[in-house]
Structures are given as structure tokens and as C-alpha cells.
C-alpha positions as protocol buffer text, in pm:
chain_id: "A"
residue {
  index: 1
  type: UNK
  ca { x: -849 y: 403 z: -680 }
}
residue {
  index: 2
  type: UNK
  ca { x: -572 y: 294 z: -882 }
}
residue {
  index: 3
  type: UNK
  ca { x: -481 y: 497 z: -1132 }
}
residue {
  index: 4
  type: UNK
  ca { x: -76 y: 474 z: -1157 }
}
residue {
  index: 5
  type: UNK
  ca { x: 66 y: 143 z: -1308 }
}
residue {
  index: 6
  type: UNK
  ca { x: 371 y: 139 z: -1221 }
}
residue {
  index: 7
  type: UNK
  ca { x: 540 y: -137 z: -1345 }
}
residue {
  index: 8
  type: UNK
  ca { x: 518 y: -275 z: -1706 }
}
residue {
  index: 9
  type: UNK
  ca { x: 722 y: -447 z: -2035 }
}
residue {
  index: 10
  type: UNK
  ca { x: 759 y: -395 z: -2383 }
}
residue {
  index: 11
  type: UNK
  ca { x: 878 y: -594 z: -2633 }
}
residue {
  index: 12
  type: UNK
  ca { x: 1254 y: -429 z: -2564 }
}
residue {
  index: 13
  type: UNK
  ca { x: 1234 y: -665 z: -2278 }
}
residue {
  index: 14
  type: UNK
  ca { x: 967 y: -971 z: -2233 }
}
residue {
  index: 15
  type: UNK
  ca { x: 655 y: -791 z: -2326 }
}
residue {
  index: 16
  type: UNK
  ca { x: 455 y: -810 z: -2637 }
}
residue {
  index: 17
  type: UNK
  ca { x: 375 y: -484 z: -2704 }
}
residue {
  index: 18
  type: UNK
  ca { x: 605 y: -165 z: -2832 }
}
residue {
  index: 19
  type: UNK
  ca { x: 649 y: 132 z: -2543 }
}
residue {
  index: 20
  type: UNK
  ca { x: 399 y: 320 z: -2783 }
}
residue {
  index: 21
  type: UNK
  ca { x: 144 y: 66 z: -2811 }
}
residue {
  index: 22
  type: UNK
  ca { x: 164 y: 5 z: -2401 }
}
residue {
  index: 23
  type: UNK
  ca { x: 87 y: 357 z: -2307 }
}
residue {
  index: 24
  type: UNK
  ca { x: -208 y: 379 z: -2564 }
}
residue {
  index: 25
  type: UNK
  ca { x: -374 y: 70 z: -2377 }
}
residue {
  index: 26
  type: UNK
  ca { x: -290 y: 206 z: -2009 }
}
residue {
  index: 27
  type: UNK
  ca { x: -491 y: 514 z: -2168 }
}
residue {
  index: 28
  type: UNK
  ca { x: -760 y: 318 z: -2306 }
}
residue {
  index: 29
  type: UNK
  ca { x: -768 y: 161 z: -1975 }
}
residue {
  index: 30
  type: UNK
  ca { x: -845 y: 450 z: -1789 }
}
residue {
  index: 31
  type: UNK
  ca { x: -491 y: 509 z: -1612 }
}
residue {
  index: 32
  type: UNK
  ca { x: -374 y: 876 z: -1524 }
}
residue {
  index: 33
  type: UNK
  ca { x: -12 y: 705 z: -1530 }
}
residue {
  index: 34
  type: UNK
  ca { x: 217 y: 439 z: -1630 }
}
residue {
  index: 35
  type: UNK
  ca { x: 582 y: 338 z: -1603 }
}
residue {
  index: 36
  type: UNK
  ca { x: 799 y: 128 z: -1849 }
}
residue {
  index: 37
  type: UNK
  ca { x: 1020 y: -103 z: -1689 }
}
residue {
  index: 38
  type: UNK
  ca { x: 1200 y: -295 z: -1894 }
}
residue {
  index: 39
  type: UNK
  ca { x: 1457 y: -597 z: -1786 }
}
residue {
  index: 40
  type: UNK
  ca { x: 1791 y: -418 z: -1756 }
}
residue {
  index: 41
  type: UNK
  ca { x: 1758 y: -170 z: -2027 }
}
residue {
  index: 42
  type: UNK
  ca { x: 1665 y: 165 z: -2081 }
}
residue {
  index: 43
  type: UNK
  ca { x: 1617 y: 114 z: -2461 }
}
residue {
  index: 44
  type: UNK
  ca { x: 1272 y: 173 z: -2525 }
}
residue {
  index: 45
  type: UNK
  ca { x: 1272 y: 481 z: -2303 }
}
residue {
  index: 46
  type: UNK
  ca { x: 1281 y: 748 z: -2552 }
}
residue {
  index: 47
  type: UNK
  ca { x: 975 y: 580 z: -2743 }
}
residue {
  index: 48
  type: UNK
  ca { x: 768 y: 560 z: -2416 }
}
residue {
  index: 49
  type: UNK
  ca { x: 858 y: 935 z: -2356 }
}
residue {
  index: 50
  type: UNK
  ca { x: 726 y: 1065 z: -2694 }
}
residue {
  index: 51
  type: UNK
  ca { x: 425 y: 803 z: -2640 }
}
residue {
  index: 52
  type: UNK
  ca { x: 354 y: 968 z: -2322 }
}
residue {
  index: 53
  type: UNK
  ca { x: 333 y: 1286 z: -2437 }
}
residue {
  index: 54
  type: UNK
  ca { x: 105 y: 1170 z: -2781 }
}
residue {
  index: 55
  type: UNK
  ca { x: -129 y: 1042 z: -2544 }
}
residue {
  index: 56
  type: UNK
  ca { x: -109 y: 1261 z: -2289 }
}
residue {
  index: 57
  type: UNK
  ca { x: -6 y: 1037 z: -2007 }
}
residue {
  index: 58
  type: UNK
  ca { x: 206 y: 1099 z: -1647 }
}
residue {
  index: 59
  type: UNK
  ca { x: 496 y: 873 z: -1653 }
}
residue {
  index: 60
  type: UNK
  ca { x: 845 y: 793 z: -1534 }
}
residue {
  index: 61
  type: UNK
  ca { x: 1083 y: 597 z: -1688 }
}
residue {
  index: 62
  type: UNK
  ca { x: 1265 y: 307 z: -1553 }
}
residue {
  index: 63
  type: UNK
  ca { x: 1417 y: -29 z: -1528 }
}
residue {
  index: 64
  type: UNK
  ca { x: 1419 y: -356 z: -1342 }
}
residue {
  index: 65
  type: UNK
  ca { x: 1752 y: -489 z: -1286 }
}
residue {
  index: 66
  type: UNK
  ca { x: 1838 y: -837 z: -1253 }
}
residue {
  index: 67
  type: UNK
  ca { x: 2026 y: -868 z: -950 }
}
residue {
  index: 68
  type: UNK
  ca { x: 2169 y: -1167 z: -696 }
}
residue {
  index: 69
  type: UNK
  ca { x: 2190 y: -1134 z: -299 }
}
residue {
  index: 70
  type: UNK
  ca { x: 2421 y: -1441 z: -210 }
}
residue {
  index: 71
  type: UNK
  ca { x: 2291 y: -1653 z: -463 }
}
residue {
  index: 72
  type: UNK
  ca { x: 1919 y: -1451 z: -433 }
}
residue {
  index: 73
  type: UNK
  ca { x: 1782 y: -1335 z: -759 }
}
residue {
  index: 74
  type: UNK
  ca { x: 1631 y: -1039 z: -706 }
}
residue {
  index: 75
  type: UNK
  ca { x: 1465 y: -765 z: -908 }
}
residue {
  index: 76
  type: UNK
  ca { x: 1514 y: -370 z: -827 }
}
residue {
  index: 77
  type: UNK
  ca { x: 1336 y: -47 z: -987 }
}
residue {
  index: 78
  type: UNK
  ca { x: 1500 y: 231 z: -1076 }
}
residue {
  index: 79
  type: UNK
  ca { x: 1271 y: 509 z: -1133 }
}
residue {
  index: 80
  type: UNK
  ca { x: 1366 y: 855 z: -1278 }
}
residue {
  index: 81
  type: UNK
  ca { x: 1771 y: 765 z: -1361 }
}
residue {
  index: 82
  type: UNK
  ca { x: 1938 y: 1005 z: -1561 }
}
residue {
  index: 83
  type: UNK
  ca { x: 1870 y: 913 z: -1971 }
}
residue {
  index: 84
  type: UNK
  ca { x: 2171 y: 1144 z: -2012 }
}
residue {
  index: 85
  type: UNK
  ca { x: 2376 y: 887 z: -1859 }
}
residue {
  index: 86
  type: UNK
  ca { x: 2278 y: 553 z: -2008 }
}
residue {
  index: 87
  type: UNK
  ca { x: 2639 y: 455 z: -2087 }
}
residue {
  index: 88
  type: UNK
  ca { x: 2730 y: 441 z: -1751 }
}
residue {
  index: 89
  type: UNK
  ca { x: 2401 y: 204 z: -1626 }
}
residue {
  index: 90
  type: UNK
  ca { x: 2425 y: 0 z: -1977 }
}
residue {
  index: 91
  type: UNK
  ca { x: 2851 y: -35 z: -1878 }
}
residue {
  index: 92
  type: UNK
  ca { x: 2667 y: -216 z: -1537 }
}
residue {
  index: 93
  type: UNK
  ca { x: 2407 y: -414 z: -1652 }
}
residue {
  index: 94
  type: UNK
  ca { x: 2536 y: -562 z: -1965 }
}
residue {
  index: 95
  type: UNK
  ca { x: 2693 y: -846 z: -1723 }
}
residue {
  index: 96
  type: UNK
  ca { x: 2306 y: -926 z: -1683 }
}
residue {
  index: 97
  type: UNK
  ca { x: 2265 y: -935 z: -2070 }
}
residue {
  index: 98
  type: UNK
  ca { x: 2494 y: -1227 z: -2123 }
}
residue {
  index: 99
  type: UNK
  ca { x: 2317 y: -1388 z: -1846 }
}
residue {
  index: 100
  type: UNK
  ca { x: 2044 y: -1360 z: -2008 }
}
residue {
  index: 101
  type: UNK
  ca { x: 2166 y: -1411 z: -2328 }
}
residue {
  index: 102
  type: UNK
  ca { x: 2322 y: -1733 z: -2220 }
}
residue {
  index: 103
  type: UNK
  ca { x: 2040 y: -1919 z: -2067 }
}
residue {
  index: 104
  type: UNK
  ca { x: 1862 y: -1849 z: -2408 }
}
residue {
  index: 105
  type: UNK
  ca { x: 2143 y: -2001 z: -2606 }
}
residue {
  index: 106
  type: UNK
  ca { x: 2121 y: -2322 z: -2339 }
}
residue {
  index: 107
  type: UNK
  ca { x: 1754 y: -2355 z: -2435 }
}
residue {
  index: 108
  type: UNK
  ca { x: 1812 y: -2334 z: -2818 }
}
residue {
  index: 109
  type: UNK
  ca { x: 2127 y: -2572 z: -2795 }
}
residue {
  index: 110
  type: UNK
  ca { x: 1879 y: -2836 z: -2592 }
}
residue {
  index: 111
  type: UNK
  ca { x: 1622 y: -2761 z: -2879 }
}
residue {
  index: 112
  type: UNK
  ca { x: 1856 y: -2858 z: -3115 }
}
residue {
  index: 113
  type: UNK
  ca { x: 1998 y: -3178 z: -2916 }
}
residue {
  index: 114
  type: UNK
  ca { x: 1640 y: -3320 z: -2897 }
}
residue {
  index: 115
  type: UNK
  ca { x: 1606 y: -3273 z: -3308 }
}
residue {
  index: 116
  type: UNK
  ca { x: 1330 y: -3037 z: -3195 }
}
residue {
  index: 117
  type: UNK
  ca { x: 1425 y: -2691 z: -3413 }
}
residue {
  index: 118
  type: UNK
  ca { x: 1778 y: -2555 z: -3477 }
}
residue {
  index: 119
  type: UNK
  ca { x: 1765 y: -2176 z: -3425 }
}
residue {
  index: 120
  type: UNK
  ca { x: 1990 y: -1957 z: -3318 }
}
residue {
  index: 121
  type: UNK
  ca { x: 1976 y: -1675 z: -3075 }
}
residue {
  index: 122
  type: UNK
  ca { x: 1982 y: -1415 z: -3371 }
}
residue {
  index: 123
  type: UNK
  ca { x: 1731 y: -1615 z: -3606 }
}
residue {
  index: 124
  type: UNK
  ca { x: 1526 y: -1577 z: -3251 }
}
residue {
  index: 125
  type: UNK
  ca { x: 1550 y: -1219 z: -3209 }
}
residue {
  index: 126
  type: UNK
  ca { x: 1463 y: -1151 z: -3596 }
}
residue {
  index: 127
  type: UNK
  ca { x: 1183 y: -1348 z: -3658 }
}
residue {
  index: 128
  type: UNK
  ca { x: 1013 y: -1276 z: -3344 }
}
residue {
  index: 129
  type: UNK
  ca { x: 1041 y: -910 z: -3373 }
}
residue {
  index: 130
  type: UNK
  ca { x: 1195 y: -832 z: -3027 }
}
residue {
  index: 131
  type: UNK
  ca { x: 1426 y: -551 z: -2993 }
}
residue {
  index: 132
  type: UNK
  ca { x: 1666 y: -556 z: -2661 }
}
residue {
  index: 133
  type: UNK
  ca { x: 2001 y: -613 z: -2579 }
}
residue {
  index: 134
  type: UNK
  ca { x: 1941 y: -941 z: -2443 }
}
residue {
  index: 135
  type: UNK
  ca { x: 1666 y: -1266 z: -2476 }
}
residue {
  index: 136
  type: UNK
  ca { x: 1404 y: -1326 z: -2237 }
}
residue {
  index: 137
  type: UNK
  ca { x: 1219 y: -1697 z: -2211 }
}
residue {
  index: 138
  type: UNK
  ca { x: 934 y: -1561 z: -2363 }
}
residue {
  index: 139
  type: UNK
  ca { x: 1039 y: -1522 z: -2661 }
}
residue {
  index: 140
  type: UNK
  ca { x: 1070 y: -1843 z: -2676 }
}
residue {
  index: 141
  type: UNK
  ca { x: 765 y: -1951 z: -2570 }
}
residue {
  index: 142
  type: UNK
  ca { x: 627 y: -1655 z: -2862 }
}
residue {
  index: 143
  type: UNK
  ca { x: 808 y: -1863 z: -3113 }
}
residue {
  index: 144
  type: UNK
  ca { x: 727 y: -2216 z: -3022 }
}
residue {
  index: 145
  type: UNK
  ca { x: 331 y: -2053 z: -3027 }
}
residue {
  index: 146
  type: UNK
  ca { x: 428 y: -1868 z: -3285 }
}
residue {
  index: 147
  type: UNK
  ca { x: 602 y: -2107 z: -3568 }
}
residue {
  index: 148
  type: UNK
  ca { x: 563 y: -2439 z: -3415 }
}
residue {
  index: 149
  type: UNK
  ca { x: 194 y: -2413 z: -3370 }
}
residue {
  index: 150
  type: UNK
  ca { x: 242 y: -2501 z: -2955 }
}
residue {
  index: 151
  type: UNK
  ca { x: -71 y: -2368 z: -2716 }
}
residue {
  index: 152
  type: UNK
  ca { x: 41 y: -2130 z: -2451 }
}
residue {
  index: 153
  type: UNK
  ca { x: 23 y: -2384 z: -2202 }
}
residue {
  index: 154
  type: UNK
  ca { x: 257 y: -2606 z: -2432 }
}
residue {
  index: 155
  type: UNK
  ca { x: 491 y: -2345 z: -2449 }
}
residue {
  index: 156
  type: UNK
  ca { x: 489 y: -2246 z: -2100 }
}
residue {
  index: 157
  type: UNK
  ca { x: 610 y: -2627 z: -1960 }
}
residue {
  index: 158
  type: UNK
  ca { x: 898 y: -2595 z: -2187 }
}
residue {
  index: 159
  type: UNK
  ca { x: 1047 y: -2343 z: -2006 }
}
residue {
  index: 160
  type: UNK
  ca { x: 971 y: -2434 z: -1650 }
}
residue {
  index: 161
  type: UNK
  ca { x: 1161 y: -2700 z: -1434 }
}
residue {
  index: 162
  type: UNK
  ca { x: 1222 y: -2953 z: -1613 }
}
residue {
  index: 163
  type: UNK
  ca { x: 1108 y: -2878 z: -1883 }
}
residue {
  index: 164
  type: UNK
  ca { x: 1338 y: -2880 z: -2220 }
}
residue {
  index: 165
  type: UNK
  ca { x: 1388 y: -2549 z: -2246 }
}
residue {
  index: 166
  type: UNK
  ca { x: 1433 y: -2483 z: -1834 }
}
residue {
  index: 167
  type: UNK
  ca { x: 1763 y: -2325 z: -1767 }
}
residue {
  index: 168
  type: UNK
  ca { x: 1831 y: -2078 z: -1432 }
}
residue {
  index: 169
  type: UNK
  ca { x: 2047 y: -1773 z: -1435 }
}
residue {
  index: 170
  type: UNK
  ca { x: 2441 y: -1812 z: -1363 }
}
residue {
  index: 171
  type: UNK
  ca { x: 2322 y: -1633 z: -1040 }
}
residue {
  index: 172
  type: UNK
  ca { x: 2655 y: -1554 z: -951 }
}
residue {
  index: 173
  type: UNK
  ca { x: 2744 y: -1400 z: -1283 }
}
residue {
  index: 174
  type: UNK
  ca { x: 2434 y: -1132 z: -1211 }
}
residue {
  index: 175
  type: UNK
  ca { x: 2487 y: -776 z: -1089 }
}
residue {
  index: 176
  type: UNK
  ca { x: 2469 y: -784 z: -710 }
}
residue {
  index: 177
  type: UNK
  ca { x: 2160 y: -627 z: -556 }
}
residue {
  index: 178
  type: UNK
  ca { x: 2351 y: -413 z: -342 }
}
residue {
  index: 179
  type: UNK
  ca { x: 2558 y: -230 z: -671 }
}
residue {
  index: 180
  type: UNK
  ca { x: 2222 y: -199 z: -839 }
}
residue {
  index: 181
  type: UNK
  ca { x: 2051 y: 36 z: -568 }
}
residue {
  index: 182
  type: UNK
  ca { x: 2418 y: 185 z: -563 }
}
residue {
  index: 183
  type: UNK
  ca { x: 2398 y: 253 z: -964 }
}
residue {
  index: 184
  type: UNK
  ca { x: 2057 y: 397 z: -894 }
}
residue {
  index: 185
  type: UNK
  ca { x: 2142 y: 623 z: -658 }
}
residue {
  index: 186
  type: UNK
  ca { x: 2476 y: 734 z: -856 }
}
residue {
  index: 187
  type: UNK
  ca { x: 2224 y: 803 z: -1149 }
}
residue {
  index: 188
  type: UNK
  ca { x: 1963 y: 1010 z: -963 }
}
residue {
  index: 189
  type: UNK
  ca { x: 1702 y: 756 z: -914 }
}
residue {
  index: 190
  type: UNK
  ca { x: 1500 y: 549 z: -676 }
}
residue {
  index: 191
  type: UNK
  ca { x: 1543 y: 256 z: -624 }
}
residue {
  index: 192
  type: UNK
  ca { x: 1242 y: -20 z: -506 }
}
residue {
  index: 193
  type: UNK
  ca { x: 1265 y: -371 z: -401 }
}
residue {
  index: 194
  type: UNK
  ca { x: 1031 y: -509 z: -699 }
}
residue {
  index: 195
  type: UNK
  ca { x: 774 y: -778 z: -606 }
}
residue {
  index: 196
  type: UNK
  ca { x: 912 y: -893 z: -297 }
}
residue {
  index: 197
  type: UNK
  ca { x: 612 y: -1147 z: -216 }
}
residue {
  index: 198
  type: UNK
  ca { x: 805 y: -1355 z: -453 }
}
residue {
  index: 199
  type: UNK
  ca { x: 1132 y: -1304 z: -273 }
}
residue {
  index: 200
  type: UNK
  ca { x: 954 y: -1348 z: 74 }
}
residue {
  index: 201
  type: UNK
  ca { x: 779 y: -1683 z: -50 }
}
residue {
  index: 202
  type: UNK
  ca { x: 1169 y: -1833 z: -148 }
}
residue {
  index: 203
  type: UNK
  ca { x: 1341 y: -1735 z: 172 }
}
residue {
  index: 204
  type: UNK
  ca { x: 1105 y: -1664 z: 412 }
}
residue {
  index: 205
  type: UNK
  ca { x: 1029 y: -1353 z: 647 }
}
residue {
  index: 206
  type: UNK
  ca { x: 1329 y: -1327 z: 837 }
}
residue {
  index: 207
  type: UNK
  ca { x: 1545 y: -1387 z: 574 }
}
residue {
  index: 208
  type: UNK
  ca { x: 1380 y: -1114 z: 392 }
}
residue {
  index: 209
  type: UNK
  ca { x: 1416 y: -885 z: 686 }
}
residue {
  index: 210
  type: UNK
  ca { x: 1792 y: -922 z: 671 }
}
residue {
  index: 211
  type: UNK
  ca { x: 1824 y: -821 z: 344 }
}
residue {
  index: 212
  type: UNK
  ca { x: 1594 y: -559 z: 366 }
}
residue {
  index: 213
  type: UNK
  ca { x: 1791 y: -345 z: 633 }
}
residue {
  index: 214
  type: UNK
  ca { x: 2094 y: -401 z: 434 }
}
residue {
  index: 215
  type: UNK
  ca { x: 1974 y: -246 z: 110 }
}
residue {
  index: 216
  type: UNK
  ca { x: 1809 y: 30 z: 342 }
}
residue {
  index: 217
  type: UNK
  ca { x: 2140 y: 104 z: 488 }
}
residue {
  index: 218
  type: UNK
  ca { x: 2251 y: 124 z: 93 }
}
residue {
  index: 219
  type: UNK
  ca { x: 1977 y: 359 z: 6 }
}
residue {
  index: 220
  type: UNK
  ca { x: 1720 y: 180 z: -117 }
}
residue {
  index: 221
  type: UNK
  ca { x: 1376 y: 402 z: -190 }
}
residue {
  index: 222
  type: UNK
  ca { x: 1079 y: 181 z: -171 }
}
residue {
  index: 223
  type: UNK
  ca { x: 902 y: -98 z: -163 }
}
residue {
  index: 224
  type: UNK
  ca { x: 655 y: -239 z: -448 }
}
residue {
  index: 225
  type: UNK
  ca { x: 354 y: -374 z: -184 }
}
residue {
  index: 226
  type: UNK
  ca { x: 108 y: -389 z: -483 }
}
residue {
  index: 227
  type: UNK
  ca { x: 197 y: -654 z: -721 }
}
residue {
  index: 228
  type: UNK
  ca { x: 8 y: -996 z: -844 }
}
residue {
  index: 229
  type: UNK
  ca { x: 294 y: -1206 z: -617 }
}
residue {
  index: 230
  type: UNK
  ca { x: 209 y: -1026 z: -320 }
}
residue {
  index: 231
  type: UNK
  ca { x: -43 y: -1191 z: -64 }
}
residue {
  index: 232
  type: UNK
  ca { x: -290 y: -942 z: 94 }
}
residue {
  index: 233
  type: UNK
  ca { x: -108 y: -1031 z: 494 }
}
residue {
  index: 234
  type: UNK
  ca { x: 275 y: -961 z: 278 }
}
residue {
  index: 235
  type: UNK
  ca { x: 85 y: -624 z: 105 }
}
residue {
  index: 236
  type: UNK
  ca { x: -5 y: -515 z: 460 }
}
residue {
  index: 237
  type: UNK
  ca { x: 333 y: -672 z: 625 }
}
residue {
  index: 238
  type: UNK
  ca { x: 516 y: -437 z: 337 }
}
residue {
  index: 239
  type: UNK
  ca { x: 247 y: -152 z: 398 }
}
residue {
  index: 240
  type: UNK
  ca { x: 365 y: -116 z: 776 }
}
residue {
  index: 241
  type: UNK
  ca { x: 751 y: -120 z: 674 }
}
residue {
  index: 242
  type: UNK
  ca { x: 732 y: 129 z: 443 }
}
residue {
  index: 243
  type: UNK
  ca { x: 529 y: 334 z: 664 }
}
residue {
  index: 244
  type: UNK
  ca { x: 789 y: 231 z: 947 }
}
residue {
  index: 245
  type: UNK
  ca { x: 1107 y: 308 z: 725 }
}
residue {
  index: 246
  type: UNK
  ca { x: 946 y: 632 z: 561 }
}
residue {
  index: 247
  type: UNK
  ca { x: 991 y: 482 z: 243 }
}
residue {
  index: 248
  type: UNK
  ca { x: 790 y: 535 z: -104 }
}
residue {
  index: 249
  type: UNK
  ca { x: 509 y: 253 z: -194 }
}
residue {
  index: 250
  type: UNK
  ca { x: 447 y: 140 z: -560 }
}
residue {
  index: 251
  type: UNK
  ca { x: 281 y: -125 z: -735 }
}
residue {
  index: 252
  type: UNK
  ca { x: 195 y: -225 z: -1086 }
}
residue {
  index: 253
  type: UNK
  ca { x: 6 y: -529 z: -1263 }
}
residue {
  index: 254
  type: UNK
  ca { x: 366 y: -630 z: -1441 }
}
residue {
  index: 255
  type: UNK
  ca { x: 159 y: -632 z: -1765 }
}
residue {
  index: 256
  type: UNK
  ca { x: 372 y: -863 z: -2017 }
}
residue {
  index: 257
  type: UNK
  ca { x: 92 y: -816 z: -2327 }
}
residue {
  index: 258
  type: UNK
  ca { x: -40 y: -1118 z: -2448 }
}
residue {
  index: 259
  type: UNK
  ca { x: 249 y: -1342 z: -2232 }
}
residue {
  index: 260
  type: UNK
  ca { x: 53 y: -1326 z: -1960 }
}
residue {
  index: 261
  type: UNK
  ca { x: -343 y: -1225 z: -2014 }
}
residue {
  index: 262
  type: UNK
  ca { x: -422 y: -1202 z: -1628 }
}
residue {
  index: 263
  type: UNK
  ca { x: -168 y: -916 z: -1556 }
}
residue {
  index: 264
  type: UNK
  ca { x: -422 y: -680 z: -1688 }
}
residue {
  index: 265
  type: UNK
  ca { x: -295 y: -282 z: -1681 }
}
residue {
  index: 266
  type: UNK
  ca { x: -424 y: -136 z: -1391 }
}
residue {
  index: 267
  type: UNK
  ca { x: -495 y: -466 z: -1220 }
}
residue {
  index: 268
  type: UNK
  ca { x: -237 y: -358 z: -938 }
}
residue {
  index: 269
  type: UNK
  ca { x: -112 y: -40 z: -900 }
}
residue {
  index: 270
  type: UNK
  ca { x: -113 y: 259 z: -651 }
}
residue {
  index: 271
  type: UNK
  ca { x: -311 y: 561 z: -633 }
}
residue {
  index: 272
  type: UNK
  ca { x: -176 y: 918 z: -794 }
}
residue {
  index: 273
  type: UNK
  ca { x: -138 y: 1032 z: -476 }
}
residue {
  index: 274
  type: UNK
  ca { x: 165 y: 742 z: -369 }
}
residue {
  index: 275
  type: UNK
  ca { x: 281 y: 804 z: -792 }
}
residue {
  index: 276
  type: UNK
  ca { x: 318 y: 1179 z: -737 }
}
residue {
  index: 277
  type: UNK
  ca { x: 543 y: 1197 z: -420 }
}
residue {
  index: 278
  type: UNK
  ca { x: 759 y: 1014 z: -646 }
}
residue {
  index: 279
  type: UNK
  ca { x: 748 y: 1201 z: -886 }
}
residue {
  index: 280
  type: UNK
  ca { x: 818 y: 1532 z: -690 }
}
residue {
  index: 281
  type: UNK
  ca { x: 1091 y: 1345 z: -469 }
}
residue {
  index: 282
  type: UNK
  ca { x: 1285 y: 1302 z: -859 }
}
residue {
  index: 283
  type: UNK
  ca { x: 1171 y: 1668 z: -975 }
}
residue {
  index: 284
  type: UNK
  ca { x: 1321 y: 1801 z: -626 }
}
């Protein structure tokens, strides 16, 4: 029984809702548990920590960090880091945030090259109501729906290949997968290879395998085998290496809010037994 979400947004990254207002509906939804993690911040941390506590909610805080293998964009977890040391993670990923950053500000200047709207990044950020360090896509599809009256589906071709508003990361500019489960470790968390369906999709198996025992040789924690991109043969292909490489299992429905309706909280997720060794592994 699922009962441990594990992976979800707020609007500090590319989710709708505020940390607060994401625990309340992970209570409402019948979970024992949740974890916020945002795109390579920690900002809304302290919020989801009070909201925890309001609502009387399990949780651990974390963050999903941007990251490229040899051109590979890949995301990591880090679970349980050290909030006392924030500088130090922020002093890391803020070469993400002007990746991010950047591809927005390519969007807006094609915008404004097509006569479509001329915004800029920080007109963005107010009128949208989003509060992190750097822009996410979404937002822009929030304010095309939002302001220029587009449907979701509208809004959602903009910013895929080629659409006008489709631009990909400067991979190489990204924090490198391998210093991300590094900075995770150096913090006091765990580290888990996030959604790696996706990843296992784009390169294939063996590739995957490769980069796999490399990370493990780095430290890496876990493995997120419960997650929308997942297929049910890759959840039981990550099941067994887990198992194999005594490593933790999570999952989570990667709830986005309104952004993306189907990633319901609690959709995917793991039970509180695979949450709690977790948990004790941080409290150790």
C-alpha cells in the first residue's frame, strides 16, 4: 500500500502549489508521508517543515538536482542534506540556475522575435507568482494559459521540440552527476538516481548499466523504481538491482499541481516500510 510520496514540487520549483498547500493535499489524500523535492533548491524547505508538522505528516526534505553524465541530463535526490548547510549546496547548484534561467530567457527572446508577447524573465516570475532561484518551462506554459488565454494543450506544444518556445539545457554548463551524489554525500544525505525509466528509454540498458556502477562506486543511495516513467519490466529490472546492490528503493507520483493533472499524489510511491529505512539510515 502506498502510503509515502516521495517525490513532489512546489511552486519554488515547477509546481503549482506552495510547500504548505502540497502537504495539506498529500494529507487529504490519505498519505502517512511526503517529500518536497524541488529543482535544485532547498528554498521552500523550511515552509514544508512547519507544514509537516501543522498537519501532522512524516517527511524528509530534499532536492532534485539537475545534473549531465557526458552530455546525459540526469536528475538525482538528495534526501535528508543538512539545512544548516545550504550555502554550501546553493554555492553548487546555482551553475544549474543560470541554466535554467537561460533557456527561459531564449524562450521569451523567441516570444518577442515572433511579435508574440515581450516579457521579461522578471515580469515572468512576478506576475506568475513563482518563487525560486531560477525559471522552469512551466511557468511559461502557466502564463501563456494564464494571460494569453492558450488551452493546456496549446501551451504545452510551445515548449516542446519545435515548438516556439523549445529550448534544451546548455548540458555541458549543468552540474555533473557524479559532483551531485558527491555534494550529497558531503552534506549528509542520500542520494537516488530519480526516474531512471526516462534515462533508460534515451540510452538504453547497457548504457544505463555503465553509469549506474559508476555513481555506485561514488556513493550513490538508491534507486527511484516507482515513478510514472518507469515501465512495469524497468520497475522490476530496478527492483532486482537495488535488491542486488543493497540499495534503498523510492518512488513518488512527481505531482506538479495543476501542470500535470495525471501525476496524482500517491499515484506512485513506496510503502512506509521502504520510507522508514530511510528515514532511520539519515537519523543514524
Amino acid at each position: 500500500m502506498i502510503l509515502a510520496d516521495m517525490h513532489v514540487h512546489s511552486h519554488f520549483s515547477d509546481g503549482a502549489d506552495s510547500p504548505r498547500e502540497v502537504v495539506k493535499k498529500a494529507k487529504l489524500a490519505g498519505l502517512t508521508a511526503v517529500c518536497l523535492a524541488d529543482h535544485d533548491t532547498s528554498w521552500g524547505i523550511p515552509e514544508f517543515l512547519d507544514a509537516l508538522q501543522e498537519f501532522e505528516m512524516l517527511g524528509i526534505p530534499a532536492v532534485e538536482i539537475t545534473t549531465q553524465y557526458n552530455g546525459t541530463v540526469i536528475h538525482i535526490l538528495g534526501y535528508g542534506m543538512n539545512l544548516y548547510q545550504t550555502e554550501i549546496m546553493e554555492n553548487s547548484v546555482n551553475l544549474n540556475w543560470r541554466v535554467h534561467n537561460s533557456r527561459i530567457e531564449k524562450a521569451l527572446e523567441s516570444y518577442r522575435q515572433a511579435g508574440i508577447m515581450n516579457v521579461s524573465l522578471a515580469e515572468l516570475k512576478e506576475k506568475t507568482g513563482y518563487q525560486g532561484p531560477c525559471a522552469m518551462k512551466l511557468w511559461l506554459r502557466d502564463y501563456r494559459m494564464r494571460f494569453h488565454g492558450l488551452t493546456h494543450d496549446q501551451a504545452v506544444a510551445e515548449t516542446r521540440k519545435n515548438g516556439i518556445a523549445y529550448f534544451n539545457y546548455d548540458k555541458h554548463e549543468l552540474l555533473t552527476t557524479i559532483d551531485a551524489v558527491k555534494l550529497i554525500k558531503a552534506l549528509g544525505g542520500l542520494s537516488v538516481f530519480a526516474h531512471p525509466g526516462a534515462v533508460i528509454k534515451k540510452i538504453g540498458e547497457d548504457e544505463f548499466f555503465n553509469i549506474f556502477y559508476r555513481l555506485r562506486k561514488f556513493g550513490l543511495n538508491g534507486l527511484e523504481a516507482f515513478h510514472t516513467s518507469n515501465t512495469l519490466d524497468q520497475t522490476s529490472l530496478l527492483l532486482w538491482l537495488a535488491g542486488k546492490s543493497k540499495l534503498f528503493i523510492t518512488g513518488g507520483s512527481d505531482f506538479h499541481g495543476r501542470f500535470h493533472p495525471e501525476r496524482q499524489l500517491g499515484k506512485f510511491g513506496v510503502s512506509m516500510t521502504h520510507f522508514t529505512k530511510m528515514q532511520n539510515r539519515l537519523h543514524a
